[in-house]
C-alpha positions as CSV (number, residue, x, y, z in Angstrom):
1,X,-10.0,91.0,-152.1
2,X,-7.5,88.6,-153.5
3,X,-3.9,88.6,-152.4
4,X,-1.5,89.5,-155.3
5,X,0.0,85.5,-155.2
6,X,-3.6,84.6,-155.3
7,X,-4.6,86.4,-158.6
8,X,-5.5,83.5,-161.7
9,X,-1.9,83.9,-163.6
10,X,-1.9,83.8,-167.2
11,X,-0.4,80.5,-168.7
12,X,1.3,79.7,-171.8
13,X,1.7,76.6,-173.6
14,X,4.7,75.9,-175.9
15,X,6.2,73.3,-177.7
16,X,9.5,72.5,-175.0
17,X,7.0,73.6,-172.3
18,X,4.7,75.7,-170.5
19,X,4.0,77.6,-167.3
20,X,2.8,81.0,-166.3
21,X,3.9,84.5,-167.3
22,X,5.2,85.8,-164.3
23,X,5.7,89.4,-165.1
24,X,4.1,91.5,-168.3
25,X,4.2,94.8,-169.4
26,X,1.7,96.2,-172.1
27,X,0.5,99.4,-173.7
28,X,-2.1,100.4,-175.7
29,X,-1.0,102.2,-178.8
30,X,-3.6,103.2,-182.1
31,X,-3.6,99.6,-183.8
32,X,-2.8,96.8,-181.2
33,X,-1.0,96.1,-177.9
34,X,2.4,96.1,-177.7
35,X,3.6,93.3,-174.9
36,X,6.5,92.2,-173.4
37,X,6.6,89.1,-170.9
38,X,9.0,87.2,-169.0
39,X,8.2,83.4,-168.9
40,X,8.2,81.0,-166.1
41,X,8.4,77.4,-167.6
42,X,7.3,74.6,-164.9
43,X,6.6,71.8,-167.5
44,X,8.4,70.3,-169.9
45,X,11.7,70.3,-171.2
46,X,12.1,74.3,-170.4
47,X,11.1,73.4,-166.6
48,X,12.8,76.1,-164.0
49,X,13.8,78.3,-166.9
50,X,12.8,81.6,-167.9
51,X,12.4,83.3,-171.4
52,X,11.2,86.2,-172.5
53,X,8.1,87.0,-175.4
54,X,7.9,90.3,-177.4
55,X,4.2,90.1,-178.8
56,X,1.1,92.1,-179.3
57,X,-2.8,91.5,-178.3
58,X,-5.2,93.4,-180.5
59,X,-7.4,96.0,-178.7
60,X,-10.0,92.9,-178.0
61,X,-7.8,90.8,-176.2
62,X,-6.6,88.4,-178.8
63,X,-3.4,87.3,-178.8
64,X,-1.5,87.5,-182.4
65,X,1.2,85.1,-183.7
66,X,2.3,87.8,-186.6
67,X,5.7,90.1,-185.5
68,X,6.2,92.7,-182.6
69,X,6.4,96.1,-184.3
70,X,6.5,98.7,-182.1
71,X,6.0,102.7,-183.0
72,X,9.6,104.1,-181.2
73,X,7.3,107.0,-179.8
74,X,5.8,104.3,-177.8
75,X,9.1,103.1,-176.2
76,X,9.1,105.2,-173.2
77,X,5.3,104.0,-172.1
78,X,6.7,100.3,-172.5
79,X,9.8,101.5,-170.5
80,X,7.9,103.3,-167.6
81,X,5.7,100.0,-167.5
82,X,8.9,97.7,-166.8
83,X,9.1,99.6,-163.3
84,X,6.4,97.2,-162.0
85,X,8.1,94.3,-163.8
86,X,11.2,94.4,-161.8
87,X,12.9,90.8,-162.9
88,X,11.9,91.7,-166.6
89,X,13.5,94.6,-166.8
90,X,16.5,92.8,-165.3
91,X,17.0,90.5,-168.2
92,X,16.2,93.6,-170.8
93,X,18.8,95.7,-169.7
94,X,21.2,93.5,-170.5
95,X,20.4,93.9,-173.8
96,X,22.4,97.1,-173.8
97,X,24.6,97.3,-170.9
């Protein structure tokens, strides 16, 4: 069994820079896949920073470039997931404190 640091991360590729998603937190809901994650840039002119992606998979898998819209009956799965995305939900709550 693979150690957790030994898992294939996810990578991301944008235009000032790319890296790996360090932490993600998802649900499934009826029509998609509401996701947050908190990206680690290593390349690029973002290097050593991190930023964080509201976006949504469809129920295949595929990632989709239209906007997050989240149903608000599904905010407390998304919160309960952010308790195994410790530094993520770090940088979200200070979106309200």
């Amino acid at each position: 069994m693979n150690k957790p640091d030994e898992r294939k991360q996810k990578r991301f590729s944008l235009h000032w820079g790319s890296g790996t998603i360090e932490e993600e937190v998802q649900v499934w809901t009826k029509y998609h896949r509401p996701t947050i994650q908190l990206l680690k840039f290593l390349e690029g002119e973002a290097s050593e920073t991190y930023e964080i992606r509201f976006c949504h998979y469809d129920h295949n898998g595929r990632f989709k470039r239209s906007p997050l819209i989240i149903d608000v009956n599904d905010l407390q799965k998304l919160r309960k997931g952010l308790d195994k995305a410790p530094k993520l939900k770090g940088y979200l709550a200070q979106l309200v404190d």
